[in-house]
C-alpha positions in Angstrom: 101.8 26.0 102.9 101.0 22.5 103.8 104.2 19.6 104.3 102.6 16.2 103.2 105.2 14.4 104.3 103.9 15.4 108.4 100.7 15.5 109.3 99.0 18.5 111.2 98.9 17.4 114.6 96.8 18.4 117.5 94.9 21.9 115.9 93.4 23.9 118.8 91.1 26.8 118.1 91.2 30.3 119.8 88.3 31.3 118.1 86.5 32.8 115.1 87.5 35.6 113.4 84.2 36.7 112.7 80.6 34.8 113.8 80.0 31.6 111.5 83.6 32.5 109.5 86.9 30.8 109.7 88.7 29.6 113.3 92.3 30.5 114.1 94.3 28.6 116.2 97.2 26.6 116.3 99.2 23.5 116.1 102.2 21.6 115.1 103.5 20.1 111.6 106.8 17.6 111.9 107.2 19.0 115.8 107.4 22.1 114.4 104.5 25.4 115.9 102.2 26.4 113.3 99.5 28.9 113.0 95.7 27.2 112.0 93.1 28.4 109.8 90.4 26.5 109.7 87.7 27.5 107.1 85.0 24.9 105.7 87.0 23.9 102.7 89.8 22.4 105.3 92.6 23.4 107.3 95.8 25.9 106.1 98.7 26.1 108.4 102.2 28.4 108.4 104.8 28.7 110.4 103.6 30.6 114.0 106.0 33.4 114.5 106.4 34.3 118.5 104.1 37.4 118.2 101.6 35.8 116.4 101.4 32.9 119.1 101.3 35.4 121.7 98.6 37.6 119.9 96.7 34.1 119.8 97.0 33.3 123.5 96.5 37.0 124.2 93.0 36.9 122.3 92.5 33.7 124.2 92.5 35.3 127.5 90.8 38.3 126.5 88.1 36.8 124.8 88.5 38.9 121.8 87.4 36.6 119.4 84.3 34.9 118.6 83.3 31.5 119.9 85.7 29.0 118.7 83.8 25.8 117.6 83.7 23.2 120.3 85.1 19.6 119.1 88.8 22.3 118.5 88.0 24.7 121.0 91.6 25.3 123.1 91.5 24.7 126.6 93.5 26.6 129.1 95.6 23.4 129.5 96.4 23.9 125.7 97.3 27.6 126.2 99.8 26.3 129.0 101.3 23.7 126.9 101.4 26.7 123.6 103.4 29.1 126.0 105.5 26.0 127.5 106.4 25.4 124.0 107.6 29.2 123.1 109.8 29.5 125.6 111.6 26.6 124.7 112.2 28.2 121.2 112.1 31.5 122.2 116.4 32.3 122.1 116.5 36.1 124.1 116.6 35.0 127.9 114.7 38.7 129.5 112.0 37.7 126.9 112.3 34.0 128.0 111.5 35.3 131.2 108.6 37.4 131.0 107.2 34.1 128.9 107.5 32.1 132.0 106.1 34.8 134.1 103.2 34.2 132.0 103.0 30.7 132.1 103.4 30.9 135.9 100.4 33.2 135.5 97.8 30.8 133.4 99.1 27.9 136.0 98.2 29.9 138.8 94.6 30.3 137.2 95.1 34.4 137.3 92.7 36.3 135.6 92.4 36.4 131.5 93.7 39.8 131.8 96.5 39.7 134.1 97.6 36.9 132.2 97.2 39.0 128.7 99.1 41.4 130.9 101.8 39.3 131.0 102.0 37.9 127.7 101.7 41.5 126.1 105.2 42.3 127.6 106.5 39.3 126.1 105.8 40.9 122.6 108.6 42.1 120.4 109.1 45.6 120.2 108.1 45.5 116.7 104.5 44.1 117.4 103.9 45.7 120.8 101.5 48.6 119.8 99.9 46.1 117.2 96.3 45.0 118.6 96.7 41.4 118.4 93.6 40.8 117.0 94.5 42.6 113.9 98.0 40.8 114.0 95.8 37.7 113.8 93.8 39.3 111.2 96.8 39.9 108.9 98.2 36.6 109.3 95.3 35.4 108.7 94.6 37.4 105.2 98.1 36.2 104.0 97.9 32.7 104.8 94.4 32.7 102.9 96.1 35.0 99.7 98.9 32.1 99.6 96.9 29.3 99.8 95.4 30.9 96.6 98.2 31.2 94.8 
């Protein structure tokens, strides 16, 4: 769903979902976090839900994903900023918490996975036994299905 009135600002790409397909990453529309597609017919963004910004960062650390393409590629400077901005919107403090336990954790220049570690027990309940690559997946296929309709 794209807001004409804002410009996408400052998309940073995790990686590819598959070799040579689409990038997901992130960015921000009007101040506000969005989630990034970017596929070679241009860029779709939706709101970034807290799971799906910490399935991102978790695939980030892991290297789950497929080389992201290098004039977007995120740095680990962009991933600190992503979780900075969370927990300012994040409202449950324990979860708040574990967030900055992360952040504390990519600052530090821990290892991708302690800090994946981390960021997986910042995951909702809901999400936690979800593999975030297949969270990413499913966004993914619904904000390509919408941008169709």
């Amino acid at each position: 769903m794209q807001h004409p009135a804002a410009p996408l600002e400052s998309a940073r790409a995790i990686g590819r979902l598959e070799p040579d397909g689409p990038w997901i990453g992130f960015g921000f529309r009007g101040g506000a976090l969005r989630i990034v597609i970017g596929a070679p017919d241009g860029l779709r963004d939706a709101p970034a839900e807290p799971d799906v910004v910490l399935a991102l960062a978790i695939a980030y650390f892991t290297d789950a994903l497929a080389e992201a393409p290098p004039e977007v590629e995120a740095t680990q400077a962009d991933l600190s900023a992503l979780i900075g901005d969370l927990i300012r919107r994040v409202p449950d403090p324990p979860r708040r918490a574990q967030l900055e336990e992360a952040l504390d954790a990519i600052d530090d220049g821990l290892a991708g996975d302690a800090v994946a570690g981390r960021l997986a027990a910042a995951r909702s309940p809901v999400n936690a036994g979800v593999d975030p690559v297949e969270l990413l997946l499913a966004r993914s296929r619904e904000l390509a299905s919408s941008a169709r309709s």
